[in-house]
C-alpha positions in Angstrom: 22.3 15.0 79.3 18.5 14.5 81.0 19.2 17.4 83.0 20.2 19.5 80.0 17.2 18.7 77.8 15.0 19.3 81.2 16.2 23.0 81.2 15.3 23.4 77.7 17.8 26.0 77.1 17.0 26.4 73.2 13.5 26.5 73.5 14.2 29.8 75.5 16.3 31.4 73.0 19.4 30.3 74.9 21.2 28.2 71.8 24.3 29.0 72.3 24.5 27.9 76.4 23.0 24.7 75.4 25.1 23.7 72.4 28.3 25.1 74.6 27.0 22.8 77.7 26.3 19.6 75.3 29.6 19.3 73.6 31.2 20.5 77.0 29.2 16.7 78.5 30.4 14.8 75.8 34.1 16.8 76.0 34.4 15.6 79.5 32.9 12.0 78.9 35.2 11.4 76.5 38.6 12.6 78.8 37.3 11.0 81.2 36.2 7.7 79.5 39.3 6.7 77.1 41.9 9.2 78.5 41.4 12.0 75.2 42.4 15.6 75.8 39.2 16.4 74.3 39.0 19.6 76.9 42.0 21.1 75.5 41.1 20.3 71.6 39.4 21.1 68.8 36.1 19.5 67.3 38.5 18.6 64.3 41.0 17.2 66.9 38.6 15.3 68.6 36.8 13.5 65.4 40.6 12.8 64.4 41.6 11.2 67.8 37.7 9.2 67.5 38.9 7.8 64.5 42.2 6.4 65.5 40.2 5.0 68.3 39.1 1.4 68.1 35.9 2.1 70.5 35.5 5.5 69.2 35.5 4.9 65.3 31.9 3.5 65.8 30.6 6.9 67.0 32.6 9.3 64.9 29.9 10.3 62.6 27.4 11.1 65.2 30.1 13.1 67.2 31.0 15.3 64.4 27.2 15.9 63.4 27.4 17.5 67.3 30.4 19.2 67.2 29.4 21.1 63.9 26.1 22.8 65.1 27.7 23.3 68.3 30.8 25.3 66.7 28.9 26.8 64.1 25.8 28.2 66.9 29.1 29.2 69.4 30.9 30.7 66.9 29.0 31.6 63.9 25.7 32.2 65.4 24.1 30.0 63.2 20.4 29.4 64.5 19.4 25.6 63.8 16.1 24.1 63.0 14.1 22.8 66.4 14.6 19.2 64.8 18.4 19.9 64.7 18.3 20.7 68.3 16.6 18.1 68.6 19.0 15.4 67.3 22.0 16.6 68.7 20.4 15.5 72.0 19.7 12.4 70.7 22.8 11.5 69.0 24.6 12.2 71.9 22.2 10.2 73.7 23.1 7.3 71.5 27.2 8.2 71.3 27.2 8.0 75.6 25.1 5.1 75.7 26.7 3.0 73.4 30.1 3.9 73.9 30.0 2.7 77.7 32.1 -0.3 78.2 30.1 -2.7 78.6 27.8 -1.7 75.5 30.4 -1.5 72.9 29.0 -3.3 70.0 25.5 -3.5 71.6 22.1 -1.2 70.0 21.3 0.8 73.2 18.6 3.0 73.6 18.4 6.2 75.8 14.8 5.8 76.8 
């Protein structure tokens, strides 16, 4: 995620790449993480598995807020706000941090 918000695709016109490589990071985080197919699914699928999910439950809010910009700038070239850029980086900031095993139930920060 650092590495993504160093390119700073959006700010070059490049939404799309950047939303697509964000919820790709958190895609992969989560199969890897609690053994989700979340390569092979839908954002729908993925906020349904999160919420069957003790650990995931927590986070399912902030994931969908993701997922939504992402599918609607990937496939209904919508054009968000800077500040809605913005927070999707930070919310998945948040979701990865706190999600990590041994932060479950703790307020992390991503600074």
């Amino acid at each position: 995620l650092q590495k993504l918000s160093e390119e700073r695709l959006w700010q070059q016109g490049k939404e799309k790449v950047y939303h697509s490589n964000l919820s790709g990071i958190l895609r992969i985080y989560i199969e890897e993480q609690f053994g989700m197919p979340a390569l092979e699914s839908t954002s729908d699928e993925i906020i349904r598995m999160c919420e069957r999910h003790a650990e995931l439950s927590a986070f399912q809010s902030q994931l969908r807020q993701i997922l939504q910009i992402a599918d609607l700038v990937k496939f209904a070239k919508a054009n968000p706000l800077p500040a809605e850029h913005e927070r999707s980086l930070v919310l998945a900031f948040e979701f990865l941090n706190g999600s990590k095993p041994d932060n479950i139930g703790k307020e992390v920060n991503h600074v």
